[in-house]
N, CA, C and O of each residue as an XYZ file, in Angstrom:
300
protein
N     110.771    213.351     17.748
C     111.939    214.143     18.062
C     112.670    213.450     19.213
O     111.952    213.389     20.210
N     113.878    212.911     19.376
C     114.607    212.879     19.967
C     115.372    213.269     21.036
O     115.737    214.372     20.630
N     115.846    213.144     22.064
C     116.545    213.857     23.074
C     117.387    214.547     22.539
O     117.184    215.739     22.769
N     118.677    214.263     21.619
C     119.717    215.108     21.035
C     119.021    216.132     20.282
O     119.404    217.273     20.540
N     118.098    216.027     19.417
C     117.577    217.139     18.491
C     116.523    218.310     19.614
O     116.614    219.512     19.363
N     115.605    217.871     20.764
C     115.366    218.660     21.695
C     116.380    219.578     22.432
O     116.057    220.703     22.815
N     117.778    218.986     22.638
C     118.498    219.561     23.115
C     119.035    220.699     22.500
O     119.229    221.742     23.124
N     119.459    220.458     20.493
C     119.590    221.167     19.907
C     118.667    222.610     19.536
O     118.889    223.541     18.761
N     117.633    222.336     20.397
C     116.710    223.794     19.729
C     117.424    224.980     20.257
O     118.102    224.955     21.285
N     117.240    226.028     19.502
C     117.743    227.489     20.041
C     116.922    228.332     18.746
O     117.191    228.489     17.555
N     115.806    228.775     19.617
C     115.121    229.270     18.619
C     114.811    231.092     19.051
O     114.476    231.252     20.224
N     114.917    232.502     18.108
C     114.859    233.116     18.586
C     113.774    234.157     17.568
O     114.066    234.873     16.611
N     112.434    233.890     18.230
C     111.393    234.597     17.015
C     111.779    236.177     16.574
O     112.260    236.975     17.378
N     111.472    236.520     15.067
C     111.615    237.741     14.833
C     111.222    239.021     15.513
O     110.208    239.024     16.212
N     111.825    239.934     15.389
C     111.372    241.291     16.152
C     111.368    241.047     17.632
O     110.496    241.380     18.434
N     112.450    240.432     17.849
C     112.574    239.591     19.610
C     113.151    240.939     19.890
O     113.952    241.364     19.058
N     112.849    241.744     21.017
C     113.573    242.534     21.467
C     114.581    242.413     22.393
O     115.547    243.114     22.692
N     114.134    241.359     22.782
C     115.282    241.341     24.250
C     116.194    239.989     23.699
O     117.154    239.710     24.418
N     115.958    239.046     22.375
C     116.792    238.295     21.777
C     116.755    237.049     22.180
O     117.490    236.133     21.809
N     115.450    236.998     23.335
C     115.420    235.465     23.934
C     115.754    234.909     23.185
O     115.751    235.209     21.991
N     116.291    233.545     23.883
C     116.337    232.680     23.173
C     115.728    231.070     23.164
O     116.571    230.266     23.565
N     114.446    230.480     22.787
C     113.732    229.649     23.568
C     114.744    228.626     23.576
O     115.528    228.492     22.636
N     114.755    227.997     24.463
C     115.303    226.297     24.644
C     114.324    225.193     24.485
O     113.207    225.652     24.247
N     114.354    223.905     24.533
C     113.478    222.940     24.686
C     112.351    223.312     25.857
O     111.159    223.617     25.841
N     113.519    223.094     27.033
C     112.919    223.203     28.244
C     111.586    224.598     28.106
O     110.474    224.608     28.635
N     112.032    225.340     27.478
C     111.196    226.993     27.656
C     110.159    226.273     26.855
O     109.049    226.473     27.349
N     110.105    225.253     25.446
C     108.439    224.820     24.780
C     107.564    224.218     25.560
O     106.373    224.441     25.776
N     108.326    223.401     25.969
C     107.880    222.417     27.150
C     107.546    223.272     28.020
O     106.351    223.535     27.883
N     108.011    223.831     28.844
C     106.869    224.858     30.140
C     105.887    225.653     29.400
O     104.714    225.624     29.773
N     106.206    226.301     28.478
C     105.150    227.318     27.963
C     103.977    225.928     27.488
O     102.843    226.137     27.057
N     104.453    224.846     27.650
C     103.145    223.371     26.819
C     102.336    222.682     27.745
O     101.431    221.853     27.653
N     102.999    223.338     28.789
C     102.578    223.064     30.362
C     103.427    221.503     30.727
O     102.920    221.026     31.742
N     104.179    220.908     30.360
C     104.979    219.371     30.421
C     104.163    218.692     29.142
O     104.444    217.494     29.096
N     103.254    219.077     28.104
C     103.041    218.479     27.136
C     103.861    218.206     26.144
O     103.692    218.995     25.215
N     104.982    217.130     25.877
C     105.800    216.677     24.534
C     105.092    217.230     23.907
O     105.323    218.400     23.602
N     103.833    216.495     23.441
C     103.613    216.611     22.021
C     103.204    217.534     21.484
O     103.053    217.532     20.263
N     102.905    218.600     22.260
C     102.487    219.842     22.005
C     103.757    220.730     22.103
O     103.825    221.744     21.409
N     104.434    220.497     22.665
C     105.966    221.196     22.608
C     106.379    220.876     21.410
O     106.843    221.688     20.610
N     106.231    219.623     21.201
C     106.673    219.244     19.764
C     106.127    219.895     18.379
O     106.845    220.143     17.410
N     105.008    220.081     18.442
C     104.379    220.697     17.740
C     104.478    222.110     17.715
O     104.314    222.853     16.746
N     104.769    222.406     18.898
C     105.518    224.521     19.067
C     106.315    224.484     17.986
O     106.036    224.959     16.885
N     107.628    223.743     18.384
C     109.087    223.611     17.999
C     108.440    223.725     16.211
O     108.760    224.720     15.560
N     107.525    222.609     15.548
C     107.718    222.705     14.186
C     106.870    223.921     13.521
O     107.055    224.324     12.373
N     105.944    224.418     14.394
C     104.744    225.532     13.931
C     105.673    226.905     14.167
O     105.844    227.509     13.108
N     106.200    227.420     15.129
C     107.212    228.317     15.083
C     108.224    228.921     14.135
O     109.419    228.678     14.304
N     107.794    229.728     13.106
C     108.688    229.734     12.051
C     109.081    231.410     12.187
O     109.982    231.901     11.506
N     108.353    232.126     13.067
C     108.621    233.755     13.081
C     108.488    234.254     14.403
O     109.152    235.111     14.985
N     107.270    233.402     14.879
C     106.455    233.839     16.129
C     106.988    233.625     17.503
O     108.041    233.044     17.764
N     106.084    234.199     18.429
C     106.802    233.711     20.082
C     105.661    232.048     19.550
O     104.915    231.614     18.672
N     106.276    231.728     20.827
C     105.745    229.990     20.988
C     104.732    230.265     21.860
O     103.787    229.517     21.608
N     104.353    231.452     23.336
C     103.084    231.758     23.604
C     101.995    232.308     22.472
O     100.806    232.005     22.576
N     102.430    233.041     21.509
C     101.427    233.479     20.564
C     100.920    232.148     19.775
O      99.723    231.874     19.693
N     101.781    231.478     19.295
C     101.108    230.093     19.237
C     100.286    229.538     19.500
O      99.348    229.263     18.752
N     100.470    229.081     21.143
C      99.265    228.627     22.312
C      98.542    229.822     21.937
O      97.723    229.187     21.274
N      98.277    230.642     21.845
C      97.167    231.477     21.960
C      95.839    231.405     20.513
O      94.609    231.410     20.447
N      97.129    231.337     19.436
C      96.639    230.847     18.165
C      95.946    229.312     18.333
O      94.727    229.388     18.183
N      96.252    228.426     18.510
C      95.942    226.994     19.082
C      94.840    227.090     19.523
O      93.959    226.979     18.671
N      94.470    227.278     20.671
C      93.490    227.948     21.718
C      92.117    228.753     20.774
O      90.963    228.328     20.812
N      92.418    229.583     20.220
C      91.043    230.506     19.585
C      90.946    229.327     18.104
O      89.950    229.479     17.397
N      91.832    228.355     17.742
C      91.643    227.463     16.511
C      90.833    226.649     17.066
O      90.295    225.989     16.178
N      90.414    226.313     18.228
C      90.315    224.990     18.730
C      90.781    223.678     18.640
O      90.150    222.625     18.734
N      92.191    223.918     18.410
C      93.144    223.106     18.204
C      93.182    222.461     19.463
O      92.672    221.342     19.501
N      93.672    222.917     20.498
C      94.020    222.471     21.797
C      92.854    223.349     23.259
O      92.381    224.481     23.153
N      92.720    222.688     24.114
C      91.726    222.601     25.170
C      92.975    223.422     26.265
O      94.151    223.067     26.186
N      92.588    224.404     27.145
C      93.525    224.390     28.340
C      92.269    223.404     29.816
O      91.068    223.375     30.083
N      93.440    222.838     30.301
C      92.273    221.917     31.755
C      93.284    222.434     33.089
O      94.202    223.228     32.887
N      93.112    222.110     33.887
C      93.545    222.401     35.043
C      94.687    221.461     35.208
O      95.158    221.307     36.335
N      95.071    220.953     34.402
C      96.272    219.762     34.335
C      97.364    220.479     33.268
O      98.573    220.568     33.479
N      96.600    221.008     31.976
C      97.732    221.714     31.057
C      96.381    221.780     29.963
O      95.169    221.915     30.130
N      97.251    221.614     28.788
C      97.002    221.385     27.398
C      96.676    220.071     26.714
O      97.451    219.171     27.040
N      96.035    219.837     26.129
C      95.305    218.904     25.489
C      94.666    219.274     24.147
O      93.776    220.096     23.930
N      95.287    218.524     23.348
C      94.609    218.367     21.970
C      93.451    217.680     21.999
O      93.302    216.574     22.518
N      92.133    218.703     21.119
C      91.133    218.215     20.680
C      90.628    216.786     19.931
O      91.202    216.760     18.843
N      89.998    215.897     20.047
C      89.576    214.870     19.545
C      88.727    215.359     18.253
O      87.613    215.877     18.184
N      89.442    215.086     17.496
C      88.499    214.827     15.827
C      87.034    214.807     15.998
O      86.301    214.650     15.021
């Protein structure tokens, strides 16, 4: 993903009550400064908040939380 297409996100999950609206910047903090895991919000996000995600991630053992951020699991 690109700088122009990051810039382009405006994503706003269903049953949003208050209508947020995530930005890049908002995947990226909720990824803790992880791209590639932001990156991976941005394409897994099709209904959901992007924290319910991480949370989904997390109980998959998809991704590790460390005292630094997020980290994807090694195969």
């Amino acid at each position: 993903m690109n700088e122009t297409e990051r810039r382009g996100i405006a994503y706003v999950p269903e049953n949003s009550e208050d209508g947020h609206v995530y930005r890049w910047s908002d995947f990226l903090k909720i990824a803790k400064g992880n791209v590639a895991l932001a990156e991976e919000l941005v394409s897994l996000c099709t209904w959901q908040h992007p924290e319910t995600e991480i949370d989904q991630l997390l109980r998959d053992e998809i991704i590790d939380e460390t005292e630094d951020g997020y980290v994807f699991k090694a195969d």
